[in-house]
ZAMARGU-4260 file (C-alpha; in steps of 0.2 Angstrom, whole numbers, plus 5000, padded with zeros to 4 digits):
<rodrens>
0) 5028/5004/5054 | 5039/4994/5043 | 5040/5006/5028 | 5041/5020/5041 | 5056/5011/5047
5) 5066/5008/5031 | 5062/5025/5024 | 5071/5031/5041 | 5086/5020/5039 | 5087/5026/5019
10) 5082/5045/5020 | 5100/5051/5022 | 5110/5038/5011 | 5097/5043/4998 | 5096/5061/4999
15) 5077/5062/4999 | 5070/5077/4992 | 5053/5084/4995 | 5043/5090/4979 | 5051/5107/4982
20) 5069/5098/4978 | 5075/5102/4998 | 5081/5088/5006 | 5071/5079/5017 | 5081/5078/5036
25) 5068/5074/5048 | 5064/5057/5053 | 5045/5046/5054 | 5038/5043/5071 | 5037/5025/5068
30) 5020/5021/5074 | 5011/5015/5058 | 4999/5031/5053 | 5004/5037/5037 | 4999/5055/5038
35) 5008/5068/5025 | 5025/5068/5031 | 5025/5048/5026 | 5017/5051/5010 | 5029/5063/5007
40) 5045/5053/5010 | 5036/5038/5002 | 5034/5050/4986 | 5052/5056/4989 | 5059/5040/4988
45) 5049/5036/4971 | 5055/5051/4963 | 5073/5044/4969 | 5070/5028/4963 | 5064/5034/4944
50) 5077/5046/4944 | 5088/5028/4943 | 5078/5020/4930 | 5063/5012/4940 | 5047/5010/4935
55) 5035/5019/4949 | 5024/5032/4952 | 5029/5043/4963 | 5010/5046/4970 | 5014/5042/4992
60) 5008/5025/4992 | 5014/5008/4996 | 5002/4995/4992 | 5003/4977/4999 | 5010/4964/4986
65) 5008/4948/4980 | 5020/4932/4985 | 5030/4938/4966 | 5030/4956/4972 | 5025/4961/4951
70) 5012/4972/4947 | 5001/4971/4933 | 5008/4986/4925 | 5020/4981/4914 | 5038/4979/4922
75) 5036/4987/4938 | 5038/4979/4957 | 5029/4985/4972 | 5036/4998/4983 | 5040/4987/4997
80) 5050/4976/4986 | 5061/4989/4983 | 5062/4996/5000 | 5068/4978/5004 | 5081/4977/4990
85) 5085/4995/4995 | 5090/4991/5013 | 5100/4974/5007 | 5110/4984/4995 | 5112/4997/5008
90) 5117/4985/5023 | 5121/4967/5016 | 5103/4961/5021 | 5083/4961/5020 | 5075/4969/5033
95) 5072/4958/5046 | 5062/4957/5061 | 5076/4962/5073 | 5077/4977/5063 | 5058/4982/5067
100) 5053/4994/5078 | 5047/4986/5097 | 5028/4989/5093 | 5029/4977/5075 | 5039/4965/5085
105) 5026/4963/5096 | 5013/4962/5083 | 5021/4951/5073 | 5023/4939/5089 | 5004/4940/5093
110) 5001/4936/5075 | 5014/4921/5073 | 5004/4914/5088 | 4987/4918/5081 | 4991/4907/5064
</rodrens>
């Protein structure tokens, strides 16, 4: 849900693409299931994010990251870690939990609770 989220909330400011090069203009159902239409704006925003220098692959994935947010390829960070500078270049902040979708607030209440 989260990356759903702040792919919604860059899509437009970023002109996302599809692999066709037509821009991408419809929003995520942000409901956690990442089925091809999240692949494909996960993948569009690597191709952005190498067409400005980063080092990613632009294969649909975001995978969880470490406390450093490093991989262990060489200089690159883990998508989320760019989705969170993203959005703080973008708005002036990190992505917080007011920012979330109802459904992940709730979760990460019942969680915070749990720990």
């Amino acid at each position: 849900m989260l990356v759903q989220h702040a792919l919604n909330t860059l899509m437009s400011l970023l002109g996302l693409k599809d692999d066709k090069g037509a821009p991408i203009t419809s929003y995520l159902k942000r409901e956690g299931y990442i089925g091809p239409k999240t692949n494909e704006l996960i993948a569009a925003y690597q191709r952005n994010l190498r067409s400005r220098g980063s080092l990613v692959k632009a294969d649909g994935s975001v995978d969880p990251a470490p406390r450093s947010g490093w991989t262990g390829h060489g200089n690159a960070q883990f998508m989320i870690v760019y989705l969170n500078r993203e959005h703080r270049n973008v708005y002036g902040k990190m992505t917080d939990q007011n920012d979330f979708p109802q459904l992940l607030q709730a979760d990460l209440r019942v969680n915070k609770l749990s720990h």
